[in-house]
C-alpha positions in Angstrom: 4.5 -30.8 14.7 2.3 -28.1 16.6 3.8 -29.0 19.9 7.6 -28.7 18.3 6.7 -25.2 16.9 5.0 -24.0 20.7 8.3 -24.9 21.9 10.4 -23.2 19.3 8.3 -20.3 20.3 9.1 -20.5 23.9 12.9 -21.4 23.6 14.5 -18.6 25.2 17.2 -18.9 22.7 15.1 -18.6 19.9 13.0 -15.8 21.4 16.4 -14.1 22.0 17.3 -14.5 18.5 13.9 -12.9 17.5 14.6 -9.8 19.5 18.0 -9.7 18.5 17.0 -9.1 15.3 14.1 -6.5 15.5 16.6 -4.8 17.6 19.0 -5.1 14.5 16.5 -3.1 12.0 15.5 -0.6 15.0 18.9 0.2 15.6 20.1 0.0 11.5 22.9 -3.3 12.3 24.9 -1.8 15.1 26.0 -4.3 17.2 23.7 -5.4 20.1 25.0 -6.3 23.4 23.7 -10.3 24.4 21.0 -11.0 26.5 21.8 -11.2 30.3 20.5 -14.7 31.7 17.7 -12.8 33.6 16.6 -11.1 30.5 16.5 -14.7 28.8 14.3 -15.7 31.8 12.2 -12.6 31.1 11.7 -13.7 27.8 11.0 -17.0 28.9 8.3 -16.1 31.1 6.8 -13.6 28.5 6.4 -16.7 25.8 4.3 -18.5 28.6 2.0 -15.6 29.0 2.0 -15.0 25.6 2.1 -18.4 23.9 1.6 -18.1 20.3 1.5 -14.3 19.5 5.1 -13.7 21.9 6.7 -12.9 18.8 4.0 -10.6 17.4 3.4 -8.7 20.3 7.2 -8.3 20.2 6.8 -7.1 16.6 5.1 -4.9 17.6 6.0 -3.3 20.8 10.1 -3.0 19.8 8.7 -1.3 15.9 6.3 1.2 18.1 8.5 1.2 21.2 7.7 4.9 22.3 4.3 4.8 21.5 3.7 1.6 23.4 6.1 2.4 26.2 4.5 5.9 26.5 0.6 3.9 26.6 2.1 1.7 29.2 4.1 4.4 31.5 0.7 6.1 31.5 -1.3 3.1 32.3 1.1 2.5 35.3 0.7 6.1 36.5 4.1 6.8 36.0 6.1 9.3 33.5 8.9 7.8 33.0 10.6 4.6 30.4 13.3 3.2 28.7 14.3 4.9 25.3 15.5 2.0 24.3 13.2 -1.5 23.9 14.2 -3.2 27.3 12.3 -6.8 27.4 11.8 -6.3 31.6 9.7 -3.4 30.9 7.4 -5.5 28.0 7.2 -8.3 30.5 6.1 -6.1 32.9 3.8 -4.5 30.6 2.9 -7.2 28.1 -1.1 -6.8 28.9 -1.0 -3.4 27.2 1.3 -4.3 23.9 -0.9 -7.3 23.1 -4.2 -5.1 23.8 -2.6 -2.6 21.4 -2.0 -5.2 18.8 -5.3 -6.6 18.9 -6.8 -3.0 18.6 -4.8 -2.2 15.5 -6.1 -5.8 14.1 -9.3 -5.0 14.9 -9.3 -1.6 13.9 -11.6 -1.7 10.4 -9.8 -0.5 7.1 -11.5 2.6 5.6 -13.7 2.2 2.9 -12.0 2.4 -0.6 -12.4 5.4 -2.5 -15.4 6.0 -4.7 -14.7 6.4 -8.5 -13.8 9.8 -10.0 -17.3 10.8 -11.6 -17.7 10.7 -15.1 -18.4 14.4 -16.3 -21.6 14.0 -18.1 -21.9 15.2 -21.9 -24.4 17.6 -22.9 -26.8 16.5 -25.4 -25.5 19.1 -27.7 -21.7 17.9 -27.3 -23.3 14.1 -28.6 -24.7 15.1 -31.3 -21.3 17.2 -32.4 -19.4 14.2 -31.5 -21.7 12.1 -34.0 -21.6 14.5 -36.3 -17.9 14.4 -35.9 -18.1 10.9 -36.5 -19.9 10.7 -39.3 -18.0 13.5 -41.1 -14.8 11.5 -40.6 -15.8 8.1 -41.8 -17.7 10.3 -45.1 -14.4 11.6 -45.6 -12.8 8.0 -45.5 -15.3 6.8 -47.8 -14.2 9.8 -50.1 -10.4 8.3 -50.0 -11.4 4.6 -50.4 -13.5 5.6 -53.2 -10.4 7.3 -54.9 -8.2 4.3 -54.5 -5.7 6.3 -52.0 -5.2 5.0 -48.6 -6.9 7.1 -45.4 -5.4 9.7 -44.2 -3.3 8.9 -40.4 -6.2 9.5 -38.0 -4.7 10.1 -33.8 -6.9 10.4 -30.5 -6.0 12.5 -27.6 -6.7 10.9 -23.9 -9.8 12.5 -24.0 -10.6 10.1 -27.0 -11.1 13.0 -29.5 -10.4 12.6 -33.0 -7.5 14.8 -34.3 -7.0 14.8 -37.9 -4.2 16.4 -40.1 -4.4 16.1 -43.7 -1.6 16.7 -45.5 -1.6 19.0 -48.6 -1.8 16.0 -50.9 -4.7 15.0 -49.3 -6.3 18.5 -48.8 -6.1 18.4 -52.9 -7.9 15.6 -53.2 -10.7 16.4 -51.1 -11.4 19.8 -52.9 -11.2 18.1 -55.7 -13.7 15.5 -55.5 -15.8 17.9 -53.1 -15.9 20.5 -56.9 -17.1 17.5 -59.1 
């Protein structure tokens, strides 16, 4: 099985297929001219440098093409490359698209953000938040006792408690808070 997929890899036809379409996303589906025999030779002899990782470092160099052919061009001491991705020139400059690729890969991935901190509570913003607390569950107690039902009780995203009593039940505290 290994040895059928090493040759799939180095058919020229399906390399030329494999370019074909990263050329297809690179230039948004206009039509791409075929391969030239020489250029399917030049594939050819780019899978057997290549061997496994010909169609990644193809990925890669036709996706970054100006980057890469700009690090090549440079690395030859020469100013000058194809706009376009042009498989002659990554033949010729394979050794610097696969050293590329394997410097992205081995580039590390930052280190994930820390947290947002916590703002810390005074002690005096506790004890109102107990006091809070227990206020609200007296006043509960103060409704159960009376045989209504508790008032509607909402938080905010801060987790605080708001409470609106309506009238009815604003008449009923004052009146068991007078007895």
């Amino acid at each position: 099985m290994e040895a059928t997929k090493e040759k799939a890899l180095k058919s020229p036809f399906g390399l030329e297929a494999h370019w074909n379409f990263r050329l297809l996303f690179l230039k948004d589906g206009k039509y791409q001219h075929d391969l030239t025999q020489r250029q399917r030779g030049q594939l050819k002899e780019l899978a057997n440098k290549l061997g496994a990782q010909t169609k990644d470092v193809i990925d890669f160099a036709v996706s970054n093409w100006w980057k890469f052919a700009r690090t090549a061009s440079a690395k030859a001491g020469t100013s000058t490359w194809p706009t376009d991705p042009h498989v002659g020139f990554l033949l010729k400059h394979h050794a610097v698209a696969a050293q590329e690729l394997r410097s992205i890969a081995e580039t590390p991935k930052p280190p994930p953000l820390p947290p947002p901190p916590v703002p810390k509570s005074s002690e005096k913003e506790i004890q109102l938040a107990e006091q809070n607390q227990n206020d609200i569950e007296n006043m509960l107690a103060r409704f159960a006792d009376a045989g209504e039902p508790p008032p509607p009780i909402t938080y905010t995203s801060h987790r605080e408690v708001i409470y609106k009593a309506t009238k009815k039940e604003l008449v009923a505290l004052f009146a068991d808070l007078e007895k």
